[in-house]
N, C-alpha and C positions, 0 to 999 in steps of 0.2 A: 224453775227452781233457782233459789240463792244460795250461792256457795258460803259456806264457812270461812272465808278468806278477811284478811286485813279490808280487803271492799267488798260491799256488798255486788255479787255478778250474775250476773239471768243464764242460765244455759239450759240446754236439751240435754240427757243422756240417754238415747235410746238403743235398742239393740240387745243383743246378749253380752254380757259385760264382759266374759270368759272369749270373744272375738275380740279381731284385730281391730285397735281403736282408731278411728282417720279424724280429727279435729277440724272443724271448719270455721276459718277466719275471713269475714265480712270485711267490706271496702268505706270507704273514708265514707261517712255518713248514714252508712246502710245500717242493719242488721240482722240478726239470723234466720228473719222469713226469707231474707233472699237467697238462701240455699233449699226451700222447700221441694222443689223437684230432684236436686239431690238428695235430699235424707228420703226421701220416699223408697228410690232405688236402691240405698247404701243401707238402711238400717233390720234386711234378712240377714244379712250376711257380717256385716262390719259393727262394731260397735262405734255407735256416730256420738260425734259432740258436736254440737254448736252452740254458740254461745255470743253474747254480745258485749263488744270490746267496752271498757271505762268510756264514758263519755256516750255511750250509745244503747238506743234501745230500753230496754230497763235497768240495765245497770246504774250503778252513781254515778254522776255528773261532776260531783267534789268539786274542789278548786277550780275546775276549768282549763288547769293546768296541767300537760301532760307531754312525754315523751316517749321515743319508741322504748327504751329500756324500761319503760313502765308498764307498755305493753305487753312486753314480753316475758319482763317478772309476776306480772298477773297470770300469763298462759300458763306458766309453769307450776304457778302455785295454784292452780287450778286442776292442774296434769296431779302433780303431789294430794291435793284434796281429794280426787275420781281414784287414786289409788295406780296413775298411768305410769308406768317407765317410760316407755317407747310407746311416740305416734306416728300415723302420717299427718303429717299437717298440709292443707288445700287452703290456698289462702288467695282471694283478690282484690287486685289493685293496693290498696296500704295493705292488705291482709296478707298479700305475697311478700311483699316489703316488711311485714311485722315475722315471715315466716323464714326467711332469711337472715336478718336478724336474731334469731334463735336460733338458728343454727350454727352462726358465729359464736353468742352467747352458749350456746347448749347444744351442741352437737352430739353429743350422747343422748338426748333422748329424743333425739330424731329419727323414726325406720324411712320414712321415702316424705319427698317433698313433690308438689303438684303446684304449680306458679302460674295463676292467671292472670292475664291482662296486668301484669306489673311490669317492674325494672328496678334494676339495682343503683344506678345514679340518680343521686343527690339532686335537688331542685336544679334548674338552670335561673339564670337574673329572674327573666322571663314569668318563668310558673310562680316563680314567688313574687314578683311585682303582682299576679292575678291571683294569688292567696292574700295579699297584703289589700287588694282591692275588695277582696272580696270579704274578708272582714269588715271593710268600711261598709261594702253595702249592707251584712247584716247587720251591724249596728245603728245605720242609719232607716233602713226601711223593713228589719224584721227577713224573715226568710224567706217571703214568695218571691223576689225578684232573683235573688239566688238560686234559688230551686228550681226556677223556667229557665235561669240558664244554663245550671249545670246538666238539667236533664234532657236541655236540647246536644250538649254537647258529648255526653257521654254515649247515647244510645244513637244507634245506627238511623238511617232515616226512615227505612221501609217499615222499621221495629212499631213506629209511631201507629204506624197503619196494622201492621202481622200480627203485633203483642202489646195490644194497649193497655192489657191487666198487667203485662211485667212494667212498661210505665207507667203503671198507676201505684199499681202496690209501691215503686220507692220514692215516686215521689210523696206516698201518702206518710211515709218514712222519714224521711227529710223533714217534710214538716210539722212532722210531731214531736221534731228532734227538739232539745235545747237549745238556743241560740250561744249562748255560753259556751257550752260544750264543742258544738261544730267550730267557733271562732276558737278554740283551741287545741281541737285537733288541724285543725289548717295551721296554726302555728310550731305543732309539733311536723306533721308535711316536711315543712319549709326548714324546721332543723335537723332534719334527719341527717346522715351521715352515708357517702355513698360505699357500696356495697362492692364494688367489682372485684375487691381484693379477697372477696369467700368465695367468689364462684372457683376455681382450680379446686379449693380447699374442700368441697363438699363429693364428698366419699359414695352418697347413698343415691336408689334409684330418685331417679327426677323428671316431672313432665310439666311442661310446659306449652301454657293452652292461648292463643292471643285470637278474636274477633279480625277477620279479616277487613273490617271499614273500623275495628279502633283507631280513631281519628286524637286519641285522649294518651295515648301509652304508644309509644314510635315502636315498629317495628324491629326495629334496630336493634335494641333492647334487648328483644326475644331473642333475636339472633346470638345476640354477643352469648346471653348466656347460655344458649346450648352450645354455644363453639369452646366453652369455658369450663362446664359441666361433664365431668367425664362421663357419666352413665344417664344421659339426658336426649329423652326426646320432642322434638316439635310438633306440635299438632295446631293448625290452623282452623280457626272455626269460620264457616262459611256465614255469611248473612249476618251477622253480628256486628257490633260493637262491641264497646268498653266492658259493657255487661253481659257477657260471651254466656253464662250458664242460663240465663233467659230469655236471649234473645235467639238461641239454638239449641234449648235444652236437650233436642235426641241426637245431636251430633257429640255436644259435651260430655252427657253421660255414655256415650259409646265409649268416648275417648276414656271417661274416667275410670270403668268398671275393667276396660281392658287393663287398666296398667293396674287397678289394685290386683288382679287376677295375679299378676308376677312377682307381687309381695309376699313375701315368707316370712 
């Protein structure tokens, strides 16, 4: 479906709409097939969104130009479209980053947050010299050389082998993406604004899920922010990477269904 919004946006609304709504926000190039093992399990009970961020998926492409406050005035006005007050928002990698940001932004209509395989600091030199490179390469050779290396980078190594449909399905993602688009959400990436000053600030339940071989998102990260999150717990996904909800889907949704269970 396309939302009635200022952009035109793809989302799911499944579920009993009269349940608890948990929103799920997709990572820097994906989109919302890659929560398909969670909405399967969420959408008895929860009333689920997914949906695919500007720039991805079916959503517009527009300008090409974009930032997280854009991001997160589209979730909202999307939440205001569905008729949502209060979500849980499940967001990973930029999608935790985008869901964080909204809580800074809109912390009223936040009920619990779920942060996977993300972090709340701002680029290092570093990431952004390999955003900045990586924009040359899809400009200069299109997006397969991009894509074999972000998808060697992102998923764990065994993953290659255990779940070759969860790497197939994003890479087949990635490169159906826009070329446009990805070079400008990599540029929104790289101007983000770091986050550690909301973690104390954030009131509501919080879980926090990281792929123990994410080799992409430092553990470090994870840490700070449960030691920063008053009502936050960690959960470590075994055998996993970056892309912790497919590359372990029955450990992930154990984790997930538990902690909505304590949602009220």
């Amino acid at each position: 479906m396309k939302a009635d919004l200022s952009i035109k946006m793809h989302y799911l609304d499944l579920g009993n709409p009269r349940n608890l709504p948990i929103i799920l926000i997709h990572g820097m190039t994906f989109d919302h097939q890659m929560w398909n093992p969670q909405i399967q399990v969420l959408k008895d009970k929860y009333r689920v969104i997914a949906y695919d961020l500007r720039g991805h998926g079916l959503s517009i492409v527009g300008d090409g130009q974009y930032t997280y406050k854009m991001f997160v005035n589209d979730l909202i006005d999307l939440m205001d479209h569905l008729h949502i007050k209060q979500a849980v928002l499940c967001g990973l990698s930029m999608g935790g980053a985008i869901a964080l940001r909204a809580y800074e932004m809109n912390p009223d209509r936040i009920k619990a947050l779920i942060l996977c395989d993300t972090r709340t600091e701002a680029d290092s030199n570093e990431t952004k010299y390999w955003r900045e490179d990586s924009i040359e390469l899809i400009k200069n050779n299109g997006l397969e050389s991009f894509t074999h290396e972000f998808i060697n980078n992102i998923f764990a190594r065994e993953s290659f082998k255990d779940h070759p449909k969860a790497v197939e399905l994003i890479r087949n993602i990635i490169l159906s993406s826009s070329p446009q688009a990805i070079c400008g959400v990599l540029l929104a990436q790289a101007a983000r604004t770091d986050m550690k000053h909301v973690l104390t600030k954030i009131k509501v339940p919080t879980l926090i899920m990281i792929g123990e071989n994410d080799n992409f998102t430092p553990y470090a990260s994870s840490e700070t922010m449960n030691d920063e999150i008053i009502n936050s717990k960690l959960k470590i996904i075994s055998k996993a990477g970056h892309v912790s909800n497919l590359e372990n889907t029955d450990e992930f949704n154990h984790n997930l269904l538990e902690f909505m269970k304590k949602i009220k």
